[in-house]
C-alpha beads as a LAMMPS data file, in Angstrom:
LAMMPS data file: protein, C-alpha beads

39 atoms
38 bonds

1 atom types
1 bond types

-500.0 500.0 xlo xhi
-500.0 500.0 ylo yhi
-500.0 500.0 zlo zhi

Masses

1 110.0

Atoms # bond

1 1 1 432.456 127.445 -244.524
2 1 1 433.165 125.993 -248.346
3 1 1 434.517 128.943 -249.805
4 1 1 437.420 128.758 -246.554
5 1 1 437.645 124.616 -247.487
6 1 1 438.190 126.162 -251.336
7 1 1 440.777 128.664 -250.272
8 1 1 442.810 126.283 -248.848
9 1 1 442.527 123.834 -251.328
10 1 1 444.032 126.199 -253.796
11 1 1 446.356 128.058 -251.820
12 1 1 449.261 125.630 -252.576
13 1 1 448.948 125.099 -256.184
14 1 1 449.190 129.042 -256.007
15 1 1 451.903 128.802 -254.059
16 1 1 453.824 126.767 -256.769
17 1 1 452.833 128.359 -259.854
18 1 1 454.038 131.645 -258.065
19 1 1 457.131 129.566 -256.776
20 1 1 457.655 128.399 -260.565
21 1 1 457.343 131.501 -261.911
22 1 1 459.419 133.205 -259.724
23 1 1 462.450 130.663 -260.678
24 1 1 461.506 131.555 -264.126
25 1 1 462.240 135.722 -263.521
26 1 1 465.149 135.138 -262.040
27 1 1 466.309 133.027 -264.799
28 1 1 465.708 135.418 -267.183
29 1 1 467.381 138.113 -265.099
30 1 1 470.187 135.978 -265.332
31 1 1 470.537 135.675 -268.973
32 1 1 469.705 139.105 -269.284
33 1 1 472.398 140.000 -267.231
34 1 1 474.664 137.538 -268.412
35 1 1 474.143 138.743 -272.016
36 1 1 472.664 142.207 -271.584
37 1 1 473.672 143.385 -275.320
38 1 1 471.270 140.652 -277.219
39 1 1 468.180 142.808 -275.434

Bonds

1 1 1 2
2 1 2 3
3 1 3 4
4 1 4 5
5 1 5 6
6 1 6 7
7 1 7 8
8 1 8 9
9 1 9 10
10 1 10 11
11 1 11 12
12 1 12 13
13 1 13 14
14 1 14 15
15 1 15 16
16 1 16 17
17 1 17 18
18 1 18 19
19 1 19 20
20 1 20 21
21 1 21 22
22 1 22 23
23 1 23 24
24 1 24 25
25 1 25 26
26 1 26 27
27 1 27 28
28 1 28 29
29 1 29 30
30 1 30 31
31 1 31 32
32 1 32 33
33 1 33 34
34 1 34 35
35 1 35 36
36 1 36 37
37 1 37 38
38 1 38 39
């Protein structure tokens, strides 16, 4: 019963970190791709 209140109370800062971090990969694919001879 708390660990489901617990799950759900973390569930959507997960969901923006992952969110976050995703906008952050494809950012960096960008600039990658964008300037692939600097890597």
């Amino acid at each position: 019963r708390y660990n489901g209140i617990f799950v759900a109370s973390i569930k959507p800062a997960w969901l923006l970190i992952a969110n976050k971090y995703s906008k952050m990969v494809t950012g960096l694919q960008h600039i990658v791709s964008l300037n692939p001879k600097a890597f």
